[in-house]
Each structure stands twice: as structure tokens, then as C-alpha cells.
C-alpha positions in Angstrom: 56.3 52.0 25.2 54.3 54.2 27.7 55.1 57.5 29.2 54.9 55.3 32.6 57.8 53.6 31.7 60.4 56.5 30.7 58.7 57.9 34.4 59.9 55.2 36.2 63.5 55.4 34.9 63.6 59.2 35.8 62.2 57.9 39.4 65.0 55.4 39.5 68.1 57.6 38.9 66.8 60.1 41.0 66.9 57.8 44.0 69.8 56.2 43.0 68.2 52.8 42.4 70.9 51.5 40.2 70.2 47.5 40.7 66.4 47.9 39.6 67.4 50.4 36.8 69.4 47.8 35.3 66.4 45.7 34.9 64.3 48.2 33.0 66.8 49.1 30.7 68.0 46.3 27.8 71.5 44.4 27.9 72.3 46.4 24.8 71.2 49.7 25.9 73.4 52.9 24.7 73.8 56.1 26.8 75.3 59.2 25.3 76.2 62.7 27.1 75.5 65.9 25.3 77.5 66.4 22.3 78.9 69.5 24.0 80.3 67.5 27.0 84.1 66.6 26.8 85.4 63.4 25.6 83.5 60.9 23.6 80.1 60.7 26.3 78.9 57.5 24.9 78.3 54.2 26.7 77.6 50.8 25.7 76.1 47.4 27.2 73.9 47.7 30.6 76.6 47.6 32.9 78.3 50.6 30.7 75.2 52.4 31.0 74.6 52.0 35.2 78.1 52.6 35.7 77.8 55.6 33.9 74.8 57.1 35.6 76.7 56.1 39.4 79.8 58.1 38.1 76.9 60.8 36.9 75.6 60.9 40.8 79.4 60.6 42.5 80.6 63.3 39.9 78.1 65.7 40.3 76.4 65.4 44.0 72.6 66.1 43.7 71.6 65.6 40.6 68.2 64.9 39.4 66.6 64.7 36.1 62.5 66.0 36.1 60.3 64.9 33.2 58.2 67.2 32.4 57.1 66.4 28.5 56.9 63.6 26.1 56.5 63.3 22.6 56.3 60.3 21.0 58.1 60.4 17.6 58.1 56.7 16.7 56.6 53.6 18.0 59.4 52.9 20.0 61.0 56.3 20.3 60.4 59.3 22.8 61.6 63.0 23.1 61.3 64.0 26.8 62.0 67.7 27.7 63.7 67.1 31.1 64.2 70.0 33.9 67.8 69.0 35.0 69.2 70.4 38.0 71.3 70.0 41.6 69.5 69.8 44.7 71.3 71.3 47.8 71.8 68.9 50.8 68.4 69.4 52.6 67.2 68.2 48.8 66.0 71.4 47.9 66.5 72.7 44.1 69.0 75.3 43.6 70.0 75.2 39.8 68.5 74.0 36.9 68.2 73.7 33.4 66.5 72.5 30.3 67.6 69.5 28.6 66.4 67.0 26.0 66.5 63.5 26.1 65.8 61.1 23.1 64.5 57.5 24.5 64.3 54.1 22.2 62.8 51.6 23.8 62.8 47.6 23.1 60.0 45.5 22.7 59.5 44.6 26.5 59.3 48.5 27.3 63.0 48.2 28.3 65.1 51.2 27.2 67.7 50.8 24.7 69.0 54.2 24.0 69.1 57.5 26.0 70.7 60.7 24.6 71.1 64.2 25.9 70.6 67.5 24.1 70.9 71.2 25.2 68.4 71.8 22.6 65.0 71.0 21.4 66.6 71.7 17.3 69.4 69.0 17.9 67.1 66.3 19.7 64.4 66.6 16.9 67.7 66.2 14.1 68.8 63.5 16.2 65.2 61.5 16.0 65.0 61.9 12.0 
């Protein structure tokens, strides 16, 4: 997996490019919120995962998720410190945060897991 490749899915969300997301991430791919959002925050199955990221986007209008630091923890496994934030309608930034995000990736550089963390303590536990 290359640092390219969790790029492009940051590019992707951002501009709402659900159909070609769904064919960079794997049929079995797993998405889970932070453990501090409400309710359970985890979804399953490629569809799951897309449907999860449009309700992201219609749920919370101008969100966008900044890379801006990888680590590579495993062969197929990624910590990516992510600047997280709302854009206001002209697209300019007017909020944001730090979050981490733990990516596993498939043989074919196709994601199979994404996870969100407030912290960089609970991503690194979470990558043991």
C-alpha cells in the first residue's frame, strides 16, 4: 500500500465521489466512527461503508478530511493524522480538528478498514 493510495480516498470523499470510492475500497471493507460518537458507529460491506460516508456529507454539510501524516505500522496498515473540519459555503475552512485514522489495506491497495480516533494514544492501542 502507498501513501498515494490513502491520498486518493481523502480526495474522493472530499469531492463527494462516492461511485469511484466504492472501487478503491474492498467488498468487505469495515468503517468505524470514533468510539466517543453515539450508537454503535461501525459499518460493514462496501455499500455499508459508501452509504455511510453520503449520510457523513448530508449529516454534516461541508465536511472534509485533510491528510496531513502517515505512518506505516504494518505492511498493510496505516495511521494517518487527519485535519478534520467544515468548510463554509464559499468552501472556505471555518472549524477544524485533529483526528486519527487507522487504514488496512487489501492486497490490490484497496482499503479494508478505516477507523477514527480523537487521539493519537487510542489509534496507536488500536494498531497493536
Amino acid at each position: 500500500m502507498s501513501e498515494s493510495a490513502a491520498r486518493t480516498l481523502y480526495e474522493l470523499f472530499n469531492a463527494r465521489r462516492f461511485d469511484e470510492l466504492g472501487c478503491a475500497i474492498a467488498e468487505d471493507c469495515e468503517f468505524h466512527h470514533r468510539p466517543q460518537w453515539p450508537g454503535d458507529g461501525a459499518f460493514k460491506g462496501r455499500d455499508g461503508v459508501i452509504e455511510a460516508m453520503r449520510d457523513l456529507h448530508d449529516v454534516i454539510p461541508g465536511l472534509y478530511n485533510v491528510p496531513s501524516e502517515f505512518g506505516q505500522v504494518a505492511a498493510d496498515t496505516w495511521i494517518i493524522r487527519v485535519n478534520q473540519g467544515l468548510a463554509d459555503d464559499s468552501g472556505q475552512p471555518r472549524e477544524t480538528e485533529t483526528v486519527f485514522h487507522l487504514m488496512r489495506f487489501d492486497d490490490s491497495d484497496r482499503m479494508r478498514e478505516l477507523r477514527s480516533f480523537s487521539t493519537r494514544e487510542e489509534v496507536l492501542a488500536a494498531a497493536q
